[in-house]
One Martini backbone bead per residue (centre of mass of N, CA, C, O) as a GRO file, in nm:
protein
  422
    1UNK     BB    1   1.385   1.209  -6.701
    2UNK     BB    2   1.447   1.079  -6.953
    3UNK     BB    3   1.429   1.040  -7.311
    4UNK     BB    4   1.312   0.821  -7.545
    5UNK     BB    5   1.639   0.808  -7.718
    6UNK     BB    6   1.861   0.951  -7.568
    7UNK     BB    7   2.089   0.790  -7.422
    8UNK     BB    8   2.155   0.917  -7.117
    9UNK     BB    9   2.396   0.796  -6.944
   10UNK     BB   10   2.436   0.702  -6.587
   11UNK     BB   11   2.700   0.703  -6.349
   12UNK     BB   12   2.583   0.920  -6.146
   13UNK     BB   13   2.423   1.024  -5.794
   14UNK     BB   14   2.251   1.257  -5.623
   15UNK     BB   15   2.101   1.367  -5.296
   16UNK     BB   16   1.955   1.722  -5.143
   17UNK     BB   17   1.720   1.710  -4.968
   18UNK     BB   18   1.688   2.009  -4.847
   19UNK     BB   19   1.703   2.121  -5.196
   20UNK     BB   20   1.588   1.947  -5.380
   21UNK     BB   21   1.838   1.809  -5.542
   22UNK     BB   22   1.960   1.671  -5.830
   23UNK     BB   23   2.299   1.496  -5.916
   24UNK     BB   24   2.423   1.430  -6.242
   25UNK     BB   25   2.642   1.174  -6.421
   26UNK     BB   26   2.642   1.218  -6.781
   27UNK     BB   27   2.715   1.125  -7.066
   28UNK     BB   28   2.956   1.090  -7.274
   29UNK     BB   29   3.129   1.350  -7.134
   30UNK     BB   30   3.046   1.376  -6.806
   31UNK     BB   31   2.853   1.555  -6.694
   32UNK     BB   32   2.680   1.793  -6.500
   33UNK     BB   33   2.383   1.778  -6.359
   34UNK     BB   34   2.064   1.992  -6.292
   35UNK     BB   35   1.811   1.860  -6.082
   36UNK     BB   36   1.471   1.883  -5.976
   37UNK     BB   37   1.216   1.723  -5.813
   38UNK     BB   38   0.969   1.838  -5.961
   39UNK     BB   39   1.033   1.672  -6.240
   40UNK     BB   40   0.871   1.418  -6.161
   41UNK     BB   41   0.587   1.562  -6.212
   42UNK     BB   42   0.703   1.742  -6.434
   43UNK     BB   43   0.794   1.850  -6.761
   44UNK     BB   44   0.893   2.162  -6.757
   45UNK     BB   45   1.150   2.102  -6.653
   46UNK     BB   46   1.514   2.170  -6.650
   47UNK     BB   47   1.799   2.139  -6.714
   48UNK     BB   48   2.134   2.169  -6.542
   49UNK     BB   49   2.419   2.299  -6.642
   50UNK     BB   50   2.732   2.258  -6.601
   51UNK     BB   51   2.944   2.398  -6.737
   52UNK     BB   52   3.282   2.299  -6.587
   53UNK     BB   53   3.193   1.960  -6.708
   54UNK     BB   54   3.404   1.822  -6.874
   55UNK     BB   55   3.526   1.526  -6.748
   56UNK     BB   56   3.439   1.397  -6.530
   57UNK     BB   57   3.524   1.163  -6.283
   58UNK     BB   58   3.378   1.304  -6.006
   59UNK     BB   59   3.188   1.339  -5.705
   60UNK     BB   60   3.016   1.531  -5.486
   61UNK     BB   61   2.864   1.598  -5.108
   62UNK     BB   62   2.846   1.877  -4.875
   63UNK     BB   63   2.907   2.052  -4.643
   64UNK     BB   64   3.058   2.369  -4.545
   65UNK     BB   65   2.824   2.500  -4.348
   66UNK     BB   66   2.734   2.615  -4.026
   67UNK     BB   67   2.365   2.614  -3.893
   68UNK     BB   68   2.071   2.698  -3.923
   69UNK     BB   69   2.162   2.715  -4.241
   70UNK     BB   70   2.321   2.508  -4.428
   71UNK     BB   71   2.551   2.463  -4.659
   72UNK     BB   72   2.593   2.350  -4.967
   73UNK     BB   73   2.839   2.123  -5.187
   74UNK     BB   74   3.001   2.114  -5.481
   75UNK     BB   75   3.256   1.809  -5.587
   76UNK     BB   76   3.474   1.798  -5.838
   77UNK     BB   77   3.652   1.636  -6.111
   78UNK     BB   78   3.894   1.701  -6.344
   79UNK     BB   79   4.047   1.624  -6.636
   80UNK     BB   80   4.401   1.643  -6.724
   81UNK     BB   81   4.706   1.684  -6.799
   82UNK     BB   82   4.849   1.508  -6.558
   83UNK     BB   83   4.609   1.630  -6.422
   84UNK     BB   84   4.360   1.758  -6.184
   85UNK     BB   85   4.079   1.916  -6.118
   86UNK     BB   86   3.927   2.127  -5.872
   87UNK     BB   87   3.556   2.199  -5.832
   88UNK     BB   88   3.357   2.460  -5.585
   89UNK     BB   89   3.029   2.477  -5.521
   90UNK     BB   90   2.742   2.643  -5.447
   91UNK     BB   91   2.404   2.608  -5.322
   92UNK     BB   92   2.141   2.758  -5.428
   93UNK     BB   93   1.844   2.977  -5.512
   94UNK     BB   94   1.858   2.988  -5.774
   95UNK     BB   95   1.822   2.935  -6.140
   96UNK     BB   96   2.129   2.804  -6.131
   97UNK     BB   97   2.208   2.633  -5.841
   98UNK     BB   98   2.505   2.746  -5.890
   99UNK     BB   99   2.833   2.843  -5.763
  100UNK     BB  100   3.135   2.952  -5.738
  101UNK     BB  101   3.447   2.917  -5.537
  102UNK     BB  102   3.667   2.706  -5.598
  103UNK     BB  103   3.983   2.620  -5.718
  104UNK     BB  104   4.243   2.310  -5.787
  105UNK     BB  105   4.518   2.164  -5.823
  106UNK     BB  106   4.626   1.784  -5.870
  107UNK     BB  107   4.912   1.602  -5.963
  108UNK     BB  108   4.690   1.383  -5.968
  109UNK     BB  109   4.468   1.127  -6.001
  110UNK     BB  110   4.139   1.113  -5.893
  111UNK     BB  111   3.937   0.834  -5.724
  112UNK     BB  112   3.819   1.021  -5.502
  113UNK     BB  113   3.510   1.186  -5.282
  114UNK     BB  114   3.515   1.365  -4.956
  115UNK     BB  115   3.328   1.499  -4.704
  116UNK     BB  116   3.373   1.575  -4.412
  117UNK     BB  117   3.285   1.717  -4.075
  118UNK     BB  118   3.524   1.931  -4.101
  119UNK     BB  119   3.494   2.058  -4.382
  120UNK     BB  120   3.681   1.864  -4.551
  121UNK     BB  121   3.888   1.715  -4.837
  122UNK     BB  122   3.880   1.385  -4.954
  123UNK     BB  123   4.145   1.259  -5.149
  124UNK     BB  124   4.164   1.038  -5.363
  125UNK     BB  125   4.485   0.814  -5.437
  126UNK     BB  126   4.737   0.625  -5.502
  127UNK     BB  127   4.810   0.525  -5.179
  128UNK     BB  128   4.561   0.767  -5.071
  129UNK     BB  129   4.500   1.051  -4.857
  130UNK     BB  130   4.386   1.335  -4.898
  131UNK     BB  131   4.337   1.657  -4.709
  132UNK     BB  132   4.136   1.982  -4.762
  133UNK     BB  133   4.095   2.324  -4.662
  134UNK     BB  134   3.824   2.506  -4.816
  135UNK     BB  135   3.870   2.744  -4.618
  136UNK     BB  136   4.068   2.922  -4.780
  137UNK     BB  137   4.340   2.771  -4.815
  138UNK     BB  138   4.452   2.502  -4.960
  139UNK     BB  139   4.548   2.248  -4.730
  140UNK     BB  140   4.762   1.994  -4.715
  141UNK     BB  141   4.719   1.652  -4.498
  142UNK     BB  142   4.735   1.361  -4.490
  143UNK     BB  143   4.616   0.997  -4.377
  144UNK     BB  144   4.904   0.896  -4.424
  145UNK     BB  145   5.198   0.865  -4.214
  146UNK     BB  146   5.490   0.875  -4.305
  147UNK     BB  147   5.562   0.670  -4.050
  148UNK     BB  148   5.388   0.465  -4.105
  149UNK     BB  149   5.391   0.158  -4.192
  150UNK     BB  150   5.168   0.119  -4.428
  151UNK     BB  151   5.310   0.287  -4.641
  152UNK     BB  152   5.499   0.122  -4.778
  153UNK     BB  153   5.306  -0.101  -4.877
  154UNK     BB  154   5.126   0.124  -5.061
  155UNK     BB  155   5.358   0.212  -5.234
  156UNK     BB  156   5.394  -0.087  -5.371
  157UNK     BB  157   5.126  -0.167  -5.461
  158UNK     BB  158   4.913   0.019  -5.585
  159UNK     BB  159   4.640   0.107  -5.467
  160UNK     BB  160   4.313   0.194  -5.447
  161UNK     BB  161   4.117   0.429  -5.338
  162UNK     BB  162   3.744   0.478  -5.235
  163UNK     BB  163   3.701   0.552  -4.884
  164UNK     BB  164   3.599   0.730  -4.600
  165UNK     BB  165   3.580   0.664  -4.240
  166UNK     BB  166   3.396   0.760  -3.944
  167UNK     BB  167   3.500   0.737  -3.635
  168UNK     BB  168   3.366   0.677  -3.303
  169UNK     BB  169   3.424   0.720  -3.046
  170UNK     BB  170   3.361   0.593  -2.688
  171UNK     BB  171   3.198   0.861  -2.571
  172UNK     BB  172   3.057   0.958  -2.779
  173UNK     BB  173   2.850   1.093  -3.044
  174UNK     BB  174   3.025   1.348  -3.284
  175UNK     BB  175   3.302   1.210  -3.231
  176UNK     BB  176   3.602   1.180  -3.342
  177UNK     BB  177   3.914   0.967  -3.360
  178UNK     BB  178   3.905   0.781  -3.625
  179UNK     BB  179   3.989   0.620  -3.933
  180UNK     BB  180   3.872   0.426  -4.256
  181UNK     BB  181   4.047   0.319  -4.475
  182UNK     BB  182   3.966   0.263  -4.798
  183UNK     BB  183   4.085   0.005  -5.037
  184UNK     BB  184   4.105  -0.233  -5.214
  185UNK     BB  185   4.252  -0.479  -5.026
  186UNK     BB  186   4.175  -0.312  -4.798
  187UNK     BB  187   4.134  -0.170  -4.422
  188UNK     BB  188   4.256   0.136  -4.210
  189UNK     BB  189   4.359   0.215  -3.906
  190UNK     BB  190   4.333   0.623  -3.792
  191UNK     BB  191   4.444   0.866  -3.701
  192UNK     BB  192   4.407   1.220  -3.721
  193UNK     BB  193   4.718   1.215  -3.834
  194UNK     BB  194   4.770   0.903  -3.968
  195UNK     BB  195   4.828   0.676  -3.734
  196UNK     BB  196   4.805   0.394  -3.581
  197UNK     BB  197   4.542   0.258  -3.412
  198UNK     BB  198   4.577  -0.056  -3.489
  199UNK     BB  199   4.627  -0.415  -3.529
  200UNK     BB  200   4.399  -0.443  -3.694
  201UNK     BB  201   4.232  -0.556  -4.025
  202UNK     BB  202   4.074  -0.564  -4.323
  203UNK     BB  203   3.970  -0.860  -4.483
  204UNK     BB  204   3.912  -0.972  -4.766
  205UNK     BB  205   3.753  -1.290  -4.938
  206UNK     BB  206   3.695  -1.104  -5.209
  207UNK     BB  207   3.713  -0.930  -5.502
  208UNK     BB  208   3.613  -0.664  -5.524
  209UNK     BB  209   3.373  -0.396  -5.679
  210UNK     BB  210   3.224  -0.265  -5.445
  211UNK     BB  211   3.197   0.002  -5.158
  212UNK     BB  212   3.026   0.064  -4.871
  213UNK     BB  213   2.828   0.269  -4.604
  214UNK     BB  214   2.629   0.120  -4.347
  215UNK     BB  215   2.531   0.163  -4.029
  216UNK     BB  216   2.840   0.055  -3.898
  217UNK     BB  217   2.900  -0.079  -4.214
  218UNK     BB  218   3.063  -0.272  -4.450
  219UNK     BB  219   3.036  -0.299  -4.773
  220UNK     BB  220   3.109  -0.591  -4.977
  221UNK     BB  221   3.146  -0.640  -5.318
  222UNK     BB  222   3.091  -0.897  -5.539
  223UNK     BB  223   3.041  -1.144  -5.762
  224UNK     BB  224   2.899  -1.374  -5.533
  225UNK     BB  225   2.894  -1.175  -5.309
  226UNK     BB  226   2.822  -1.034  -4.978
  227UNK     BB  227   2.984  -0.843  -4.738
  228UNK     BB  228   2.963  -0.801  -4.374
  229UNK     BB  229   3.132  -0.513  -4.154
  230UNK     BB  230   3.239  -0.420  -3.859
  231UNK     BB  231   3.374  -0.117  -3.781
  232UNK     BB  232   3.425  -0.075  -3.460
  233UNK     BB  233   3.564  -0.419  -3.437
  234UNK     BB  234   3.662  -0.571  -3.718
  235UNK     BB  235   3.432  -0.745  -3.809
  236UNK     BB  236   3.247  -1.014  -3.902
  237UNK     BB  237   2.915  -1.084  -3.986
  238UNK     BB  238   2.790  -1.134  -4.305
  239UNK     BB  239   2.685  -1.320  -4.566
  240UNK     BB  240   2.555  -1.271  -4.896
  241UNK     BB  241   2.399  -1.420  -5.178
  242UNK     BB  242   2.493  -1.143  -5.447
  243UNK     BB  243   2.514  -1.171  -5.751
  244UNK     BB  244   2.610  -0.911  -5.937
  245UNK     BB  245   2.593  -0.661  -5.767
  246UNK     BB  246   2.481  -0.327  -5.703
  247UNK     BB  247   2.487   0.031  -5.557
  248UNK     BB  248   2.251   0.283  -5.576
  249UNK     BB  249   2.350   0.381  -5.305
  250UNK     BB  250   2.599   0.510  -5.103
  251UNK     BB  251   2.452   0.309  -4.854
  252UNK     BB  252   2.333   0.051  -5.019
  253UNK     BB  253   2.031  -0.006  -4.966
  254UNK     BB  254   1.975  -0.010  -5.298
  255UNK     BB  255   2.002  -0.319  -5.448
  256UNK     BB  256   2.169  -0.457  -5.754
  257UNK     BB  257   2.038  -0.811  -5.865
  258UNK     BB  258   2.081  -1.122  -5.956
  259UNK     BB  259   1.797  -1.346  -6.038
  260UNK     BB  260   1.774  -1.543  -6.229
  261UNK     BB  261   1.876  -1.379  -6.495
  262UNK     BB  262   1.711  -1.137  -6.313
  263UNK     BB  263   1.623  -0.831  -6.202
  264UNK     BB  264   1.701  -0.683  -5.886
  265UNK     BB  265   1.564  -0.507  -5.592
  266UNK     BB  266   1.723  -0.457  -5.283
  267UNK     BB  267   1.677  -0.446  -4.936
  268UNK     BB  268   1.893  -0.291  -4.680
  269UNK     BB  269   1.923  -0.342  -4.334
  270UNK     BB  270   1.943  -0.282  -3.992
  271UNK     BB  271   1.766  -0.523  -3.722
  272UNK     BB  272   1.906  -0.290  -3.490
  273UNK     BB  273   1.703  -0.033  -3.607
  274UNK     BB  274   1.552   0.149  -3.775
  275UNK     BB  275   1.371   0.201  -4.046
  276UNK     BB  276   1.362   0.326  -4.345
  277UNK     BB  277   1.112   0.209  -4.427
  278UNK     BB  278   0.734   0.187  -4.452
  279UNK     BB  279   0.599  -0.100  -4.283
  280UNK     BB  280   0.311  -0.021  -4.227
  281UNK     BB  281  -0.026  -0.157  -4.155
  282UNK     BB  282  -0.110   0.110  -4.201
  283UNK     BB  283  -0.244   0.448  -4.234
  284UNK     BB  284  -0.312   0.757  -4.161
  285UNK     BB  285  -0.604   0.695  -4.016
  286UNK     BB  286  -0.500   0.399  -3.865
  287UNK     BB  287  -0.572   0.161  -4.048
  288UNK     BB  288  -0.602  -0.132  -4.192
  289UNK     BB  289  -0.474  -0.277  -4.484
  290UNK     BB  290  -0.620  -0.444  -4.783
  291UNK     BB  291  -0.417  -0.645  -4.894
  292UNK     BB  292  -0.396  -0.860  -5.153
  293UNK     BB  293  -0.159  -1.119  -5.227
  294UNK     BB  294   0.001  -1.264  -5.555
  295UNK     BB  295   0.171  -1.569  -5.655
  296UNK     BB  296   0.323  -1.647  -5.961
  297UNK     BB  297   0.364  -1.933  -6.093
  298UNK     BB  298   0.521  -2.154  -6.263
  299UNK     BB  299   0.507  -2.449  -6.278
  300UNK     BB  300   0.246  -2.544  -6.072
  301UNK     BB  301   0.219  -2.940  -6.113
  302UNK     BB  302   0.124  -3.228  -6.001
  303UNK     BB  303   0.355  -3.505  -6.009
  304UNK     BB  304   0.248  -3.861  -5.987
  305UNK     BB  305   0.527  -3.922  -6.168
  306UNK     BB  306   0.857  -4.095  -6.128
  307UNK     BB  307   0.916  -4.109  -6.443
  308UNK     BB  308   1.161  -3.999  -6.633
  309UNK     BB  309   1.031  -4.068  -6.928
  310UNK     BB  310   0.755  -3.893  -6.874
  311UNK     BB  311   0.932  -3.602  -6.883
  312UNK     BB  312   1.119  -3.664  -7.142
  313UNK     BB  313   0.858  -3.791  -7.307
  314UNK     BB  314   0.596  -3.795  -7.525
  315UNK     BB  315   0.318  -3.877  -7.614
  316UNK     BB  316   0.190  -4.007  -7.897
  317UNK     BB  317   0.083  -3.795  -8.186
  318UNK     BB  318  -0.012  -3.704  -8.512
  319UNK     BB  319  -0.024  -3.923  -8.711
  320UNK     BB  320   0.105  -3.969  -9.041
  321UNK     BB  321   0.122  -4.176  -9.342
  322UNK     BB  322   0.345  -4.141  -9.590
  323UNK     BB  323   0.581  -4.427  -9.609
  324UNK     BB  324   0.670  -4.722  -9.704
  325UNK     BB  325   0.875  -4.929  -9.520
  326UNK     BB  326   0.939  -5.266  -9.609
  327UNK     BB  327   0.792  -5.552  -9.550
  328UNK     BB  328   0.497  -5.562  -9.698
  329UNK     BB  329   0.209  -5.400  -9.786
  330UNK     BB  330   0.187  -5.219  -9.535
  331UNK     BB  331   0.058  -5.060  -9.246
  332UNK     BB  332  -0.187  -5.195  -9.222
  333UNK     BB  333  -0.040  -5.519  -9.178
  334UNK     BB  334   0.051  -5.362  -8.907
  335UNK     BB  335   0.193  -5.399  -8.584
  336UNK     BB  336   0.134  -5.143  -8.364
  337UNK     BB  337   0.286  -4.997  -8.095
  338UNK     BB  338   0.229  -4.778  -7.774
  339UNK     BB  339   0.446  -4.620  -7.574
  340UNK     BB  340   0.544  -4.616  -7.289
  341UNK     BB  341   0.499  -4.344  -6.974
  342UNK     BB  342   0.499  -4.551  -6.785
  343UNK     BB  343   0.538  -4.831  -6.551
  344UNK     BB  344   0.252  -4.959  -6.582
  345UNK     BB  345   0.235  -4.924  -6.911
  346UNK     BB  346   0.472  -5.110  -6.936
  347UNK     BB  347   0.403  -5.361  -6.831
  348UNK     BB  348   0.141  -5.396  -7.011
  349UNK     BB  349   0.294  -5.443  -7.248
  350UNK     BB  350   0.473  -5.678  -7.228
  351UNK     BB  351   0.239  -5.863  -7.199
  352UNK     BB  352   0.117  -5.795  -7.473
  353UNK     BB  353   0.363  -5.920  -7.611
  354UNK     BB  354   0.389  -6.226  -7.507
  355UNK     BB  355   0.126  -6.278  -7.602
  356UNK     BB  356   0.175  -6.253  -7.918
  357UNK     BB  357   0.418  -6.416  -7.945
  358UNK     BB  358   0.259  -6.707  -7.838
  359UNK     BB  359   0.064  -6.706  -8.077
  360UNK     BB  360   0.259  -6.731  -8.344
  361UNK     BB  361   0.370  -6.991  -8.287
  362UNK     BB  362   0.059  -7.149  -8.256
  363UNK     BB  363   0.000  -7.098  -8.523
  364UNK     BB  364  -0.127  -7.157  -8.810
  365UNK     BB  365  -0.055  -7.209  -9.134
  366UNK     BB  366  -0.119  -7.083  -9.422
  367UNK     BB  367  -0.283  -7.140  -9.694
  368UNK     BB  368  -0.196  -7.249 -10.024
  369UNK     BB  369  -0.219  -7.208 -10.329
  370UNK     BB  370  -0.307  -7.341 -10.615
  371UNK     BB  371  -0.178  -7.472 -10.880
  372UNK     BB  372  -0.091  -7.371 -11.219
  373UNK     BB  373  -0.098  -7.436 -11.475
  374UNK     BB  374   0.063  -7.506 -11.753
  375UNK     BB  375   0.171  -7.362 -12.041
  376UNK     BB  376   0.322  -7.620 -12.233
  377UNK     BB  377   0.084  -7.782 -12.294
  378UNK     BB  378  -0.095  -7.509 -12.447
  379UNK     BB  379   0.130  -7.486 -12.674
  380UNK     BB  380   0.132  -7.808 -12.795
  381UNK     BB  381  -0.183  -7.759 -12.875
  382UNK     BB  382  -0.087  -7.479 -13.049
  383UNK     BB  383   0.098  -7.546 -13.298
  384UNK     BB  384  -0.051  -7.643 -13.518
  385UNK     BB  385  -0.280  -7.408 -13.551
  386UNK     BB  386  -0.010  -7.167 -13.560
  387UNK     BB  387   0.113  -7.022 -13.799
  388UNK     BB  388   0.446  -6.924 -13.735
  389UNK     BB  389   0.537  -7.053 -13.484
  390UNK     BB  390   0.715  -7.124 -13.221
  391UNK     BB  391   0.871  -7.383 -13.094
  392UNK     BB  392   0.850  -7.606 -12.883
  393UNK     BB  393   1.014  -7.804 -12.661
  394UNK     BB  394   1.017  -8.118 -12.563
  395UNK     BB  395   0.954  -8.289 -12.308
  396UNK     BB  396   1.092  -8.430 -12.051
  397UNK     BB  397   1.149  -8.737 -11.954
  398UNK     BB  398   1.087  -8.891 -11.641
  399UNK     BB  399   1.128  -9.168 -11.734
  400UNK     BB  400   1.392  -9.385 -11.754
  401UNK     BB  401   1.568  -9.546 -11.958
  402UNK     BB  402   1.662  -9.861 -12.034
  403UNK     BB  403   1.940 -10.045 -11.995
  404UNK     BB  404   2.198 -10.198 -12.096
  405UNK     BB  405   2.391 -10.407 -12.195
  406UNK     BB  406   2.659 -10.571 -12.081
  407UNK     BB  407   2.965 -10.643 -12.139
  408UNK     BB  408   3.231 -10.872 -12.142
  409UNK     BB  409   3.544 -10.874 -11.994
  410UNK     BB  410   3.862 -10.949 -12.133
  411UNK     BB  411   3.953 -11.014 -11.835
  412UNK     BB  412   3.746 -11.004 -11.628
  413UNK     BB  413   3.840 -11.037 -11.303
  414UNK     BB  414   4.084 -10.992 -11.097
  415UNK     BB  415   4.180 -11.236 -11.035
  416UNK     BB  416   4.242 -11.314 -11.362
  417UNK     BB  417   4.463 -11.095 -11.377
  418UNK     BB  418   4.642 -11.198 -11.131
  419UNK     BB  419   4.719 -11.424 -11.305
  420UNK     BB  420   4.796 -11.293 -11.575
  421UNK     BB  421   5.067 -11.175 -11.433
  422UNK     BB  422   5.182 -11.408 -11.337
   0.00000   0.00000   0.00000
C-alpha cells in the first residue's frame, strides 16, 4: 500500500467489508486516511485523506442505520488542549467516500471508542465508559452506576478502560441482557443500567499489553504468554505460550509473535465453530489439491558420537610451522602427537603414548664423540718456530713432586712435652 522509502507508520487498520474499505491511522501526525480494497491490485488508486483528521488518538467503524442497506459510520477522537473532539462521519459511495455527520467536546481524554449494536457510541476514559446516543442530542449515559460497589475501586485506582463487550441473555438470540466492561486490572459485568450483575470479576494473571474478544472469549495479551478467558461463565479457558505477541487484528484471529527471535504470524480460532479460513484439500472443481510441502530444517545431521569433546574441539587442520620455541634443533627432530576427538582415539593414543614412553627409557645411550685433540700440544710445539708470537704458560705436571724429609721436632712427642711440663 504504502511506497518503500516513504517510512509511513501505520499505527491502527479497519476494514468495513460492505463498503470494500480500509480505514488507516498513519502517519507523523496521525491523519486517518481513506483506501479502497482495489488499492491492492491497481497502482493508480490514491489514498483519501480525512480533512479535520489531525492528531487523531483513535477511532472506529459501525453501523449506524439499520436497514435493507445498513449505514456505517467512521468516529474518531481528536486531541485538544485539556479536552478531546469526537468526530462522525459516514461513509458514502462518492468519490470522497465520507462527510461529516455531528461532531461534540468531551471533558476529558479519550482512551478506546466502540459503536454498541443499540447505535451507542461507548467512550472509554479513565475509569470508566460513557454511551453517547449519536441520533439528535448526543445524550451521555455512564455504563457504571454511580451507586455501584466498584465505582469507587475505579476511581480511587485510576485504571485505563480499553472495550466494552456485549454478552448476550440467556434466552438466545441477538438479545443482549448485560455488558463486561474491560480495565487495565479486570473486567466486570453491569447490566444495561450500569449496576453490578455478576458476584465474580475476570482476574488477569499477568500485566496485560493489549486485549481483543474473539467468538465469546477473552483474550489477554501479556509479555510471556496468552490467556484465554469465556465470557459467558468468566471462568479460564487456557494459556498459550506466545512471548511479546500482539494481535493485527480487532478480533485477534491473526496474532503477530516472536518465536526463536524471528516473526511469526499466528491463526487463532475457536475449535468448537466453524474455521473462519478455508482449509479445505479440493479446489473450486471439487478435486483433491496435489501440494507437497517440504522442510528445511538447518543442522539436521546424525551425530554417532556423545563425546562432547568432539563437539567442542575441531579436528587440528592446516599446520604450518612459522618458528622454533624450545630445546632442540628444531620441529622436524620433535615428536608431534595428534590430539584425539573422540573416547576410541582417546584410548589409542594413550596406548601408543605408553608404548614410547616405555621404549625411551630401555633405549640404549646415543653414542659420544671421539675427544679433540688439544691444542696446548699444537701451539707448545710452534712457538719457536714463529717468531713474535706470544707464549704461553707450560703446562702444570700432573705427577705430584717429591715430599721433603721432615726434621725432628725438639720438643719431641707430646709425651716427653708432658714431662717437660712437669
Amino acid at each position: 500500500i504504502a511506497r518503500i522509502g516513504e517510512s509511513k507508520k501505520v499505527y491502527q487498520l479497519w476494514y468495513i467489508a460492505e463498503e470494500q474499505l480500509l480505514v488507516i491511522l498513519c502517519g507523523k501526525q496521525r491523519h486517518l486516511r481513506l483506501l479502497p480494497i482495489r488499492a491492492l491490485e491497481t497502482v493508480d488508486v490514491e489514498w483519501i485523506k480525512v480533512a479535520e483528521s489531525k492528531n487523531c488518538i483513535t477511532a472506529c467503524t459501525g453501523i449506524i442505520e439499520r436497514g435493507p442497506q445498513p449505514v456505517f459510520c467512521i468516529v474518531l477522537a481528536l486531541k485538544r488542549q485539556n479536552t478531546s473532539q469526537i468526530v462522525v462521519y459516514l461513509v458514502n459511495r462518492d468519490r470522497s467516500r465520507h462527510h461529516k455527520m455531528c461532531e461534540f467536546t468531551v471533558a476529558y481524554p479519550v482512551q478506546s471508542l466502540q459503536v454498541l449494536s443499540d447505535m451507542r457510541l461507548a467512550v472509554g476514559h479513565q475509569s470508566g465508559f460513557t454511551a453517547y446516543c449519536l441520533q439528535g442530542a448526543a445524550k451521555a449515559m455512564p455504563l457504571v452506576h454511580p451507586e455501584n460497589q466498584l465505582n469507587n475501586f475505579l476511581n480511587f485506582s485510576g485504571v485505563d478502560a480499553w472495550r466494552v463487550i456485549e454478552i448476550q441473555s440467556g434466552h438466545g438470540g441477538n438479545v443482549h441482557g448485560e455488558y463486561l466492561l474491560v480495565f487495565q486490572t479486570l473486567a466486570i459485568y453491569v447490566d444495561l443500567q450500569g449496576r453490578k450483575s455478576r458476584d465474580r470479576e475476570i482476574m488477569y494473571p499477568a500485566v496485560p499489553k493489549h486485549i481483543t474478544y474473539c467468538d465469546g472469549h477473552l483474550l489477554v495479551y501479556s509479555e510471556t504468554h496468552l490467556d484465554i478467558f469465556n465470557t459467558q461463565t468468566a471462568e479460564w479457558v487456557q494459556s498459550i505460550g506466545l512471548k511479546r505477541s500482539r494481535p493485527l487484528m480487532n478480533n485477534g484471529s491473526l496474532t503477530l509473535t516472536y518465536l526463536n527471535d524471528s516473526v511469526h504470524v499466528v491463526y487463532l480460532a475457536n475449535m468448537h465453530t466453524r474455521e473462519l479460513l478455508n482449509l479445505s484439500p479440493c479446489d473450486r472443481d471439487g478435486r483433491l489439491k496435489s501440494k507437497r510441502f517440504s522442510l528445511r530444517e538447518p543442522n539436521r545431521t546424525i551425530r554417532t558420537s556423545t563425546d562432547r569433546r568432539s563437539k567442542l574441539i575441531s579436528a587440528p587442520t592446516n599446520f604450518n610451522h612459522i618458528s622454533h620455541m624450545g630445546p632442540g634443533d628444531g620441529i622436524q627432530k620433535q615428536r608431534l602427537l595428534d590430539l584425539p576427538t573422540t573416547i576410541e582415539t582417546a584410548d589409542q593414543s594413550t596406548q601408543q603414548q605408553r608404548v614410547m614412553i616405555s621404549t625411551m627409557r630401555h633405549a640404549p645411550p646415543p653414542p659420544r664423540a671421539p675427544p679433540r685433540p688439544s691444542m696446548i700440544h699444537q701451539l707448545n710445539g710452534s712457538n719457536n718456530s714463529l717468531p713474535g708470537a706470544k707464549r704461553t704458560a707450560p703446562a702444570r705436571p700432573r705427577d705430584q713432586p717429591p715430599s721433603l724429609p721432615r726434621s725432628p721436632s725438639p720438643l719431641g712427642s707430646m709425651s716427653s712435652l708432658h714431662d717437660v711440663l712437669k
